[in-house]
N, C-alpha and C positions, 0 to 999 in steps of 0.2 A: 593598268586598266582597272586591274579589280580594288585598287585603293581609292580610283576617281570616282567609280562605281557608288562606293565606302560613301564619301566625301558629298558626293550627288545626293544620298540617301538622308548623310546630314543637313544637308541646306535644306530641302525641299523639305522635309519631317520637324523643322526647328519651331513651327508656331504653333502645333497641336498636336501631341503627343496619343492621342487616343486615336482621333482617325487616323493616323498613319497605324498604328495596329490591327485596326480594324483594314485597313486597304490593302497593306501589306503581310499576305499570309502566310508564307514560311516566317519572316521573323514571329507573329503571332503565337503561331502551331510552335515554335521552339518555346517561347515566354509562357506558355500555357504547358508544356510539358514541365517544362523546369519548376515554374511554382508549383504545382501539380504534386510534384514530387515531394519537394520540402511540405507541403502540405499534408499529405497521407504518409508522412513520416511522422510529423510534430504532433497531429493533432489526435490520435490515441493518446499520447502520453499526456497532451492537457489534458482532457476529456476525463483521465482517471484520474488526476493528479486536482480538476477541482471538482468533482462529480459530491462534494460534501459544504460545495461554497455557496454563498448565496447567489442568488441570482444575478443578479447588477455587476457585481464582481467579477462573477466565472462570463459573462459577456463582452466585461470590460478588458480580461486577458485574451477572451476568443478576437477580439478586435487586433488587439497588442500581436499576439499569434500571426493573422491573418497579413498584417505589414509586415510583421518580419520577412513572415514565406515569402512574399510580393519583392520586397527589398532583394532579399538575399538570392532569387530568380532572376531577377532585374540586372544584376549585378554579373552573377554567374554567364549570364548570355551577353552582358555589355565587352564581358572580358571572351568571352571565347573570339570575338573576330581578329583580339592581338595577340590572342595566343597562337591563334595560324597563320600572321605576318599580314594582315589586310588592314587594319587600323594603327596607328601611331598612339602612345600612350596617351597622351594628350585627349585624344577622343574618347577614350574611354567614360569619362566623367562627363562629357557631352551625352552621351550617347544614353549612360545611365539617367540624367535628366532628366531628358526628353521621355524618357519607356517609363518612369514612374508615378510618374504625373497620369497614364494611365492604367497604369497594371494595376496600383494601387487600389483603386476605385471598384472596379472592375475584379479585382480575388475577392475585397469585402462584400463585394453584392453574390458572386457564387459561393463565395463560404457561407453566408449568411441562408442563403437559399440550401444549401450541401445539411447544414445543422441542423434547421427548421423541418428540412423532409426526414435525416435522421433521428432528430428527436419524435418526433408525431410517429413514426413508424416503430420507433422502443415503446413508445407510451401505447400504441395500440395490441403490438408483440406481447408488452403486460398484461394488458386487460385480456387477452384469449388466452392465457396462459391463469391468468387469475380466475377467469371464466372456468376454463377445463378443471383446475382445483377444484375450485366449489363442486361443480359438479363431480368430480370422482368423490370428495366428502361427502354430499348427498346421496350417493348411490351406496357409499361405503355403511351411511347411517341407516337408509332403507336398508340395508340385507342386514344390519345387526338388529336393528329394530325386527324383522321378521324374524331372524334366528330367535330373537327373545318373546316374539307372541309364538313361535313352535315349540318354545322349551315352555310357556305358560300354559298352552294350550297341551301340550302333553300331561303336561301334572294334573292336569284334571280329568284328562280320557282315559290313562295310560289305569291307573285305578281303578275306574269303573271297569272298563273292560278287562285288565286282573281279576279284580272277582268274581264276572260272569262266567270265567273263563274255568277261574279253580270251584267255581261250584259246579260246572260241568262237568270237571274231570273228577271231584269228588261224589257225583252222583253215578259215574261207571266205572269206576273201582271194582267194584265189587260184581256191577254185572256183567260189564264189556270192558275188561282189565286190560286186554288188547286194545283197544279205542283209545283209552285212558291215557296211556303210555305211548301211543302216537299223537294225542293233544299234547302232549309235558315236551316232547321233542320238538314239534312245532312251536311251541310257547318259549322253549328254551333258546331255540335258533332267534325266531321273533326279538326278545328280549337282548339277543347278542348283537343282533343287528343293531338296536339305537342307541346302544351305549359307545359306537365305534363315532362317531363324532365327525366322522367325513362330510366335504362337500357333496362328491361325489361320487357315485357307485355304476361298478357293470352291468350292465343291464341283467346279464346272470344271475349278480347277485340280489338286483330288485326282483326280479320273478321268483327265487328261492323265498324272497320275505313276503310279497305280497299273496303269493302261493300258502306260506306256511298261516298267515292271516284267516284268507278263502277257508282254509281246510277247518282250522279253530271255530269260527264262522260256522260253517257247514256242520261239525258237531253238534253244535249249540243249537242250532236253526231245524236243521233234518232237511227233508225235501223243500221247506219252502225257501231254499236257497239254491237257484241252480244256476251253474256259469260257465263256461267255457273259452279257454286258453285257441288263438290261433298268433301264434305265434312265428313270423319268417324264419327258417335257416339259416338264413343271411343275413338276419336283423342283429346289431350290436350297436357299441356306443356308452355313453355313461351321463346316468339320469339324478338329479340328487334324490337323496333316500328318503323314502315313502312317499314320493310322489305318485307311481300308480296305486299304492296304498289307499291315497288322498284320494285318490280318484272313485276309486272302489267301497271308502268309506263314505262316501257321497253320494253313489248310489243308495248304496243299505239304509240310509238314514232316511234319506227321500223317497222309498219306494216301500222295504222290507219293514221298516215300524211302521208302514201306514195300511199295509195292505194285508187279510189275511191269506190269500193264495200265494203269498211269497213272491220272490222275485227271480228275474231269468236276466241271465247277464253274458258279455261276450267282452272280452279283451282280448284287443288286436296289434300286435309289435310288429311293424314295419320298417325297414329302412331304404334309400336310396343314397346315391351318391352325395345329398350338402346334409340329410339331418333324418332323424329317428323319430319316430310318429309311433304312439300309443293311444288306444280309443278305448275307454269303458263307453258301450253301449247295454242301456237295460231298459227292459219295456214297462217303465212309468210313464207317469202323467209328463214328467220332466219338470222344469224350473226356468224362472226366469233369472239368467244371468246379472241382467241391474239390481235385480234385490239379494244377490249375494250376501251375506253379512259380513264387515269388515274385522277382521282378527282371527278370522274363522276358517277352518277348513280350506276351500279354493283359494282363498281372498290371500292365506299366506304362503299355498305355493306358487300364486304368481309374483310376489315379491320377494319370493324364494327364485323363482329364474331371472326375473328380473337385475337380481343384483348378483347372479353369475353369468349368463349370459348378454344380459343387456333388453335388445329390442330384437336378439336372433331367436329368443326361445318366445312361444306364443300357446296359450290356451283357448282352444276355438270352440263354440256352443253350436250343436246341430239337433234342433226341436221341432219332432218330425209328429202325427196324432201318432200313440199307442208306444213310441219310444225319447228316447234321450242318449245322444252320444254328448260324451265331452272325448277332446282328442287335443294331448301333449306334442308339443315338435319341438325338438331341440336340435341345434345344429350335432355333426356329428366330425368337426375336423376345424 
């Protein structure tokens, strides 16, 4: 019965090989697994084997490839019905025929469809792969470029205020010897701090530096320099070094050279659970943040956080009449 079955399947299937595949769908679903197979087998090892060929060529083997698998499926499922005693040899090469006349066709068009989506999707895979490069090198080139207008912009501050500083401490020598001698420790911590070369520092250690500045500062200035520390218990984290520095020399320039009553200042370290917030506020006129000057001061510690943080760290302007906050937020984890 199940050979007349066999035999029925041959007659009826003998003039068109494709719809009977298509009508008949367990033989289908077998001829679709079995090339299948031979396929996701062979076609890694073409694919690296011509990945250096010309075009024409490495299509003209993807084709050659694509019949073989079709063939050697074709063949493999022609032979399974005698290898379980339901076919006579004989049929076997009938049977083979008829199924390749449409398998053939039909692997070439889903191979060809299988290539075209995996190629487009390598070529795209590149491109956002070659995207996210450039940009990590752009971002790598902004924060070296900013390290190098910090290290520029240093050589030219770091001088002038040395000398303001040891003419201060040379002017109380002799009257306020004690004074003196807690400038030189200030100035000496100071000076240890930027030679350390880190990205980044404990928030500890920037209020010891930016502290030891204030106080430098405050010798120099007298009353018309007045400030105050509120600093959280709970605030921690790691800021890169001198940024509240940055912040505080931007007051003093903005407010303390322009004014004779000096200036009144408040820094405020806060933290919560995603990030650390620092505010110099002081009661000047304040500034406006689009006329920043580029190289300068703010303009290089935000492409100072920018190229360690990203877009998590942000400098925000609050210009209120009679004062000026600027206020750092860096993530904290």
């Amino acid at each position: 019965m199940i050979v007349l079955t066999v035999g029925d399947w041959l007659a009826n299937h003998n003039a068109q090989a494709l719809p009977s595949i298509v009508g008949d769908l367990p033989m289908g679903l077998l001829l679709a697994i079995t090339i299948g197979s031979f396929a996701w087998s062979l076609f890694p090892v073409v694919m690296h084997a011509t990945a250096e060929w010309h075009r024409t060529t490495t299509w003209i083997f993807y084709l050659a490839t694509m019949v073989l698998c079709a063939a050697a499926g074709t063949a493999v499922v022609a032979t399974v019905p005698f290898l379980v005693g339901v076919l006579d040899a004989r049929d076997i090469a009938t049977l083979f025929r008829q199924s390749i006349v449409g398998t053939v066709p039909v692997t070439i068009v889903i191979g060809m469809a299988m290539i075209l989506i995996g190629t487009n999707k390598a070529r795209i895979e590149a491109t956002e792969l070659s995207l996210r490069t450039q940009q990590l090198e752009r971002e790598r080139a902004e924060k070296l470029a900013a390290e190098a207008q910090l290290a520029s912009l240093a050589s030219r501050v770091q001088p002038h205020f040395l000398f303001n500083t040891l003419n201060s401490i040379s002017g109380l020598i002799r009257q306020q010897p004690a004074q003196a001698e807690a400038m030189i420790e200030h100035l000496s911590s100071l000076l240890r701090s930027s030679l350390e070369g880190k990205d980044l520092v404990d928030l500890t250690q920037e209020l010891k530096l930016v502290t030891d500045y204030l106080e430098i500062q405050r010798t120099r200035f007298g009353g018309r320099l007045r400030y105050d520390l509120a600093v959280d218990p709970a605030a921690s984290g790691k800021l890169p070094p001198f940024s509240v520095q940055t912040l505080v020399e931007n007051s003093l320039k903005h407010v303390l050279g322009r004014r004779p009553d000096g200036i009144a200042m408040r820094i405020e370290m806060q933290r919560d659970d995603r990030e650390l917030s620092v505010a110099v506020t002081d009661d000047g006129p304040g500034f406006d943040p689009d006329a920043m000057r580029a190289g300068h001061g703010l303009d290089i510690l935000q492409r100072r956080l920018r190229g360690i943080f990203g877009d998590a760290a942000t400098l925000e302007f609050d210009r209120q009449p009679g004062s000026m906050t600027v206020r750092l937020r860096v993530p904290t984890a």
